[in-house]
C-alpha positions as CSV (number, residue, x, y, z in Angstrom):
1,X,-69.5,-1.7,16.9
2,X,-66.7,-0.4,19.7
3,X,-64.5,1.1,16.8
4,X,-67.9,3.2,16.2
5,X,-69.0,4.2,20.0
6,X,-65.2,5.1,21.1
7,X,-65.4,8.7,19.4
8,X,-68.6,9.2,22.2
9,X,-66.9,7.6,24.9
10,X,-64.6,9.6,24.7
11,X,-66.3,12.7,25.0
12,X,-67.9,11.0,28.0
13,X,-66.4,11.7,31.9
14,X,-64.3,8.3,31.6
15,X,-66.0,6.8,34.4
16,X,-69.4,7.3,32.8
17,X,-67.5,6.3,30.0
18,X,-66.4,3.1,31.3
19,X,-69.9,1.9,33.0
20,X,-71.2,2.2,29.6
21,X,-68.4,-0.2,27.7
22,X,-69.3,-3.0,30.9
23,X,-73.0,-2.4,30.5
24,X,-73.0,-2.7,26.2
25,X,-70.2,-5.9,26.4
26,X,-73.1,-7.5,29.7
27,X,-75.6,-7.3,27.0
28,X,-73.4,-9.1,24.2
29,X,-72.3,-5.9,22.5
30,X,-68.9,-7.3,21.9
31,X,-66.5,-7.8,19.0
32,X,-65.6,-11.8,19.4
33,X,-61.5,-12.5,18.2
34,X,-61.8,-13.1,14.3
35,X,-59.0,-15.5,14.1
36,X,-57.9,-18.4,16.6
37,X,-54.3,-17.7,18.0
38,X,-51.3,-18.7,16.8
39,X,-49.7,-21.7,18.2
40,X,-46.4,-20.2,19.1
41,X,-47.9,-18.0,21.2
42,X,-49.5,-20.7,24.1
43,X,-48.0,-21.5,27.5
44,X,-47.6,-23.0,30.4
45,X,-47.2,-20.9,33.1
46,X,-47.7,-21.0,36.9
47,X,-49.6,-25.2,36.5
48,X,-51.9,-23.8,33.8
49,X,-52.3,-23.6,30.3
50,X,-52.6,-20.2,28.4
51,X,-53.8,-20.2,25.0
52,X,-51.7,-16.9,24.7
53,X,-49.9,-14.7,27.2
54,X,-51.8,-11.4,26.3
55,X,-54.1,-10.7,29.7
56,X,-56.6,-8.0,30.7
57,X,-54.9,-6.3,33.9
58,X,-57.2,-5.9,36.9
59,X,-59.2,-2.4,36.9
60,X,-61.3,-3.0,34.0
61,X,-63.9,-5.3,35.5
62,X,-63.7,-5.2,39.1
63,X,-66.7,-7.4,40.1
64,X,-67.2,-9.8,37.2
65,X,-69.8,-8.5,35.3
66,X,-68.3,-9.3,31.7
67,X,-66.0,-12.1,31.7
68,X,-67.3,-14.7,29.1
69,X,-67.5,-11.2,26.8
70,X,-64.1,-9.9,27.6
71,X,-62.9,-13.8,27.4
72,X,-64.1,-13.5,23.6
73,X,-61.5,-10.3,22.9
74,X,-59.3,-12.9,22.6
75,X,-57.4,-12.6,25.9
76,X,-55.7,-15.6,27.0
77,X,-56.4,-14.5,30.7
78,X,-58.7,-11.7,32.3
79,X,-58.1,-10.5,36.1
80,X,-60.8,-9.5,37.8
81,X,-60.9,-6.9,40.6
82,X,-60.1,-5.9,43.0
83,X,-62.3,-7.2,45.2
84,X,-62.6,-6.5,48.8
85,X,-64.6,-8.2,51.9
86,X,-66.7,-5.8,52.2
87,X,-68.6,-3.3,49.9
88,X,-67.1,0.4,49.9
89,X,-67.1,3.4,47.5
90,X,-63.9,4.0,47.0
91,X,-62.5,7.4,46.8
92,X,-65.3,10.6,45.6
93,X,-65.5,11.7,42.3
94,X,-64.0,12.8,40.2
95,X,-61.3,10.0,40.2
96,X,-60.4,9.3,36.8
97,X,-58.5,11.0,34.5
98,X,-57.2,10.7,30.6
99,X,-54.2,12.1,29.6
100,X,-55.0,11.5,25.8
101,X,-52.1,13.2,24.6
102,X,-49.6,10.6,26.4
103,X,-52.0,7.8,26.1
104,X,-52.4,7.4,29.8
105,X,-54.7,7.6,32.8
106,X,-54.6,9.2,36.2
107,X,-56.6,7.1,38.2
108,X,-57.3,7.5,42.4
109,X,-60.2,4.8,42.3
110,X,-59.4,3.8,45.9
111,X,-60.7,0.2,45.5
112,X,-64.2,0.6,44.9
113,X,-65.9,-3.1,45.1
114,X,-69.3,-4.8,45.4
115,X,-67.6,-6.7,48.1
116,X,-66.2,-10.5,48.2
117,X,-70.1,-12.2,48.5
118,X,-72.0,-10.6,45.8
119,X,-68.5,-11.3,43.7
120,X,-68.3,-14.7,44.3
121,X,-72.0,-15.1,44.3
122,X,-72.1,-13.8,40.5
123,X,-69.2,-17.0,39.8
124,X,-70.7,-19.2,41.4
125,X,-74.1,-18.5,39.3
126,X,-72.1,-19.3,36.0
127,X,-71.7,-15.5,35.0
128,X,-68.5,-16.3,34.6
129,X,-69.2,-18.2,31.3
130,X,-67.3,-21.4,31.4
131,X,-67.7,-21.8,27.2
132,X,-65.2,-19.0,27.2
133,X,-62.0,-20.3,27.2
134,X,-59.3,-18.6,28.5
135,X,-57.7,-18.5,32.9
136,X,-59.5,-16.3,35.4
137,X,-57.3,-14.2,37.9
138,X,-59.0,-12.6,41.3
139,X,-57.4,-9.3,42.4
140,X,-58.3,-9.2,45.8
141,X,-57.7,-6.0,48.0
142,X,-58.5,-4.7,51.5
143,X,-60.8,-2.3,53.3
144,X,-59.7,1.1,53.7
145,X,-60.7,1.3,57.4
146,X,-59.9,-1.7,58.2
147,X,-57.2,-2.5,60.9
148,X,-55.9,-5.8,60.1
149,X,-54.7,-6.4,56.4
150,X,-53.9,-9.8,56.5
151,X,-57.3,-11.1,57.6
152,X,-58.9,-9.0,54.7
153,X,-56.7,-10.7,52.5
154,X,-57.0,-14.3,54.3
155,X,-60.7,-13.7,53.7
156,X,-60.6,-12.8,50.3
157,X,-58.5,-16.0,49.4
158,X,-60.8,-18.0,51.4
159,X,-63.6,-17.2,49.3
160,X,-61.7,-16.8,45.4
161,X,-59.2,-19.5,46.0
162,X,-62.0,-22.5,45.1
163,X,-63.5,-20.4,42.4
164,X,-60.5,-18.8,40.2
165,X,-57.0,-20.1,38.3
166,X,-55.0,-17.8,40.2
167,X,-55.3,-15.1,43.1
168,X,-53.4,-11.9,43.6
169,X,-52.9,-9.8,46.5
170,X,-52.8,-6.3,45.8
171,X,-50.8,-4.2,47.9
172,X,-49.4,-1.8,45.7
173,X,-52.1,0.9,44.7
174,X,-51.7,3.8,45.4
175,X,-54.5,4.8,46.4
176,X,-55.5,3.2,49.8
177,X,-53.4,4.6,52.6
178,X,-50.5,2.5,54.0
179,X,-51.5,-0.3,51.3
180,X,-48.0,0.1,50.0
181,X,-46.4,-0.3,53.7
182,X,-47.4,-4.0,53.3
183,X,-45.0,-4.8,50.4
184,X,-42.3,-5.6,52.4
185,X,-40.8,-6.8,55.8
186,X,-42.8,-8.8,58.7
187,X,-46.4,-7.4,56.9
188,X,-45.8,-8.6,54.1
189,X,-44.8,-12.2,55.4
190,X,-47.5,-12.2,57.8
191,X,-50.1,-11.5,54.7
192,X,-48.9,-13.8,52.6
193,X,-48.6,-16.6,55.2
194,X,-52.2,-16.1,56.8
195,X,-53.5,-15.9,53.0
196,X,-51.7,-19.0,52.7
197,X,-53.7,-20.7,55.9
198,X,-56.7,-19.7,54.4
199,X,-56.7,-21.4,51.1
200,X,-55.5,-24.6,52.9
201,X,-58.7,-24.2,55.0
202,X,-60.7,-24.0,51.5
203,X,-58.8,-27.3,50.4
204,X,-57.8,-24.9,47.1
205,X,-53.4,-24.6,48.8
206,X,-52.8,-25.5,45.0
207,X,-54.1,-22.4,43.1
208,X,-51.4,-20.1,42.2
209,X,-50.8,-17.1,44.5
210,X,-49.2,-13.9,42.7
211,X,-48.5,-10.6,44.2
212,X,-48.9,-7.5,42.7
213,X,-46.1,-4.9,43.5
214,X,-45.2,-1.3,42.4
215,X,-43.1,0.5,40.2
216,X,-41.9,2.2,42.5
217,X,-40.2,-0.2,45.0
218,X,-36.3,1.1,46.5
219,X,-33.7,-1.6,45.8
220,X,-34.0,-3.2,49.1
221,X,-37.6,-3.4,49.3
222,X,-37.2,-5.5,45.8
223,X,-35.1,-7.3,47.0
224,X,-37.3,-8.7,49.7
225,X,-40.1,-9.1,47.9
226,X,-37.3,-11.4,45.6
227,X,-36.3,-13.4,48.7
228,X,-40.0,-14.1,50.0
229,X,-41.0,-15.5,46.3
230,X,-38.1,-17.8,46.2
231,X,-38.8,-19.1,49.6
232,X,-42.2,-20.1,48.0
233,X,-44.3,-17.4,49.6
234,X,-46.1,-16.7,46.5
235,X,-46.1,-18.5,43.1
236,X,-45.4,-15.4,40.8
237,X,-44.9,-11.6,40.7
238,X,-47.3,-9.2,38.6
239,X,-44.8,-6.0,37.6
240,X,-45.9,-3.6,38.2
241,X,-49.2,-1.5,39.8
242,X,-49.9,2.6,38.5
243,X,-46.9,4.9,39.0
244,X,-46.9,7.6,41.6
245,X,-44.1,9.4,39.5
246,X,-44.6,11.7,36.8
247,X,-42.5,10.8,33.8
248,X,-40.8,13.9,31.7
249,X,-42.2,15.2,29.1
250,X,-46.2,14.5,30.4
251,X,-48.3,16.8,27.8
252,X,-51.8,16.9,29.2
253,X,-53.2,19.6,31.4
254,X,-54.1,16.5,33.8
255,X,-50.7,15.6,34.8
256,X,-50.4,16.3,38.3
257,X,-54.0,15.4,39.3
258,X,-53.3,13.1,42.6
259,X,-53.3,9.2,42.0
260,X,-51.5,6.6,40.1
261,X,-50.3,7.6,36.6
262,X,-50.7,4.2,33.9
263,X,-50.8,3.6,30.2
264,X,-47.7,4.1,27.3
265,X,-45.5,6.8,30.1
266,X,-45.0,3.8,32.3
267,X,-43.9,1.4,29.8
268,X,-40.0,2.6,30.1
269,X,-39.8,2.2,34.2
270,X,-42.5,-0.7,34.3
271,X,-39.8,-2.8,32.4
272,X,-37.0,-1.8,33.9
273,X,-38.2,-2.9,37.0
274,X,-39.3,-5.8,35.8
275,X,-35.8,-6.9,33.9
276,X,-34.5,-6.2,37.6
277,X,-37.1,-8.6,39.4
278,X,-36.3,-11.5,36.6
279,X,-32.7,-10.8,37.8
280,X,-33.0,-11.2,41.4
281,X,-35.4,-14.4,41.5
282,X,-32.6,-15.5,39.0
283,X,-35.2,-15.9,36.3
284,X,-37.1,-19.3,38.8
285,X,-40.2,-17.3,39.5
286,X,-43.0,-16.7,37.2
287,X,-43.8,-13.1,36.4
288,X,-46.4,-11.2,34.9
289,X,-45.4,-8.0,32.9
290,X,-47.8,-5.0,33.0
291,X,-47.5,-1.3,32.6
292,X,-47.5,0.5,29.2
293,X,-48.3,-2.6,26.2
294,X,-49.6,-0.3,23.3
295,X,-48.0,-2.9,20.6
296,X,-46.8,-6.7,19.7
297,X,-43.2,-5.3,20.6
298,X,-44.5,-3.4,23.9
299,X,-45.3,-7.5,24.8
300,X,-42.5,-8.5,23.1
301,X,-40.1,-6.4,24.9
302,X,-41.6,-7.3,28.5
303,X,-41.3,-11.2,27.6
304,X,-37.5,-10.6,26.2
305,X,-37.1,-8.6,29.8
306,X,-38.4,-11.7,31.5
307,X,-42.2,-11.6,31.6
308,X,-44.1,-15.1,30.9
309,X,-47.2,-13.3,30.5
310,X,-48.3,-9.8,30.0
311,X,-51.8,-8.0,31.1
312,X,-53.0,-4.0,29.8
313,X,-55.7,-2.7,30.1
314,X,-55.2,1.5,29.7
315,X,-54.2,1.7,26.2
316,X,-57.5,-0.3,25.3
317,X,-59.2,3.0,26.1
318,X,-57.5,4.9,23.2
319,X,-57.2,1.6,20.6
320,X,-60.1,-0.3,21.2
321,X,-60.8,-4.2,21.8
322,X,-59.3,-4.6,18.3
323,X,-55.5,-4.2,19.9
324,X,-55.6,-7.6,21.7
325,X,-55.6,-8.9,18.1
326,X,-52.7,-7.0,16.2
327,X,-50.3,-7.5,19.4
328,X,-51.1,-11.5,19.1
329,X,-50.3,-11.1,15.4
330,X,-47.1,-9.0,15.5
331,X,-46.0,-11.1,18.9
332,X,-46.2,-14.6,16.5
333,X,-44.2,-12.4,13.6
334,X,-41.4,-11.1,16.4
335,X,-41.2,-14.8,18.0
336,X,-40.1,-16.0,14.7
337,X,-38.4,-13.3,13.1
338,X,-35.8,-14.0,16.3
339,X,-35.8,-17.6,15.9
340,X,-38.3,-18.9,18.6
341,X,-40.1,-21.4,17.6
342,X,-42.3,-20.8,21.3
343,X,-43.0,-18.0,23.4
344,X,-41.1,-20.0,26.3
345,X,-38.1,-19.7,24.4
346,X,-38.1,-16.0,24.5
347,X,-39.1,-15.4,28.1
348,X,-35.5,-13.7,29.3
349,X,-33.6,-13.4,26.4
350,X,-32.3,-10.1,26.9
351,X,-30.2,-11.7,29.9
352,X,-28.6,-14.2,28.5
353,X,-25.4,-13.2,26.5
């Protein structure tokens, strides 16, 4: 049904676009995974159990409208958000932008969110669709106008940590001013330990606490982020957020519209960045590799650079829901064709000798 309705999307603004794809997969308009996944491809990762490391990346269902649909795609994980405390618009439109002849999107969304409490009111109300197997991820962000950061995040955490498998802070859009300031130094450390506090107040201290960080980090601010992770500040790292950077060789008109740049240009610097993140948390720290999976070997590559998991999202605009299942395919193929009997066994292997 989506292979048939992605010609019109696409002739659709791609927000209006996108509002129709949530609205057709709330009503059961969905393709379901035709096969079940191969057993090479499951994991343990960060306490829990993935039936396969392909994830949907934050961004494409922001306040939990379609998860036991998007579940049945096959993903082994879906992230939802971001979510923030309070309701707000976001940025005006338009915000959105496809680059269809690099396979990308411009986005400047500027965290546009229901809010934490009707979020968390639609989990707790079973939308989530427990039948649907798979781990749920909360993205949680902050208000634009608000002053102080960490109690947006504290707040969020409060709230998601009882109801999800993991939580993520994002502070690495682009799009929210000074949200990237708080990737590093004293903010950063005062974020993480308030959000921290907060989940111990909700008796949920155990679930997993990931940061999402940009593609554009210096050295030193990796660095940083490296040393809080291995002083157990957060559980994992999700590499890496939308680009502010404009790659060479961009072919659409829409390249230097304003926002964060994602999708197949990113895939070269999102890994690289990555590789250098497995290197300094000396390959002891979960991470989740994003940015630029069109294929089995985009994944592929991003596990051998040090990713246990892997999240997209942009490319499914241009291939469709039927992707999730030729990149599980070809990722089973890859794993063996290099002697890996299990996806752990992979996870690195470009570092070692």
């Amino acid at each position: 049904m989506f292979d048939a309705i992605m010609p019109f999307l696409r002739l659709l603004p791609p927000e209006t676009a996108h509002t129709l794809t949530l609205r057709a997969l709330a009503r059961g308009f969905a393709p379901a995974a035709k096969a079940t996944d191969d057993p090479a491809l499951a994991t343990e990762c960060l306490g829990l159990h993935f039936q396969n490391p392909v994830g949907l990346a934050a961004g494409f269902d922001k306040n939990a409208e379609t998860l036991g649909a998007v579940f049945r795609l096959g993903f082994g994980f879906v992230e939802a958000g971001t979510v923030t405390p309070r309701p707000q618009a976001g940025n005006p439109r338009p915000r959105l932008f496809r680059l269809e002849e690099d396979g990308a999107v411009i986005n400047r969304l500027g965290f546009n969110s229901e809010g934490m409490d009707r979020v968390a009111a639609r989990l707790r109300s079973g939308q989530r669709n427990g039948h649907a197997p798979g781990v749920l991820g909360i993205n949680l962000g902050k208000n634009r106008e608000s002053e102080d950061a960490a109690a947006d995040y504290a707040a969020g955490a409060r709230v998601f940590a009882p109801l999800a498998d993991y939580l993520v802070l994002n502070v690495s859009s682009p799009n929210t001013p000074g949200l990237r300031d708080l990737q590093t130094g004293a903010a950063l450390k005062a974020i993480l330990r308030q959000t921290r506090a907060a989940m111990a107040e909700a008796d949920s201290a155990k679930t997993p606490l990931l940061l999402k960080v940009a593609p554009d980090l210096e050295e030193t601010d990796r660095q940083g982020i490296a040393d809080a992770a291995l002083e157990g500040l957060v559980d994992g790292l999700i590499v890496g957020n939308t680009t502010l950077s404009r790659p060479e060789g961009l072919a659409s008109r829409r390249r230097d519209e304003t926002g964060g740049l994602s999708g197949r240009p990113l895939f070269p610097l999102s890994t690289q960045v990555l590789a250098d993140f497995y290197r300094r948390t000396r390959g002891k720290i979960p991470l989740i590799g994003t940015g630029g999976i069109a294929s089995g070997a985009d994944a592929y590559a991003k596990i051998r650079a040090g990713a246990s998991l892997v999240q997209l999202y942009t490319v499914l605009i241009y291939e469709g829901p039927g992707l999730v299942g030729r990149i599980k395919g070809d990722l089973a193929v890859l794993l063996r064709r290099d002697g890996f009997a299990k996806l752990e066994e992979a996870i690195g292997a470009d570092h070692r000798g």
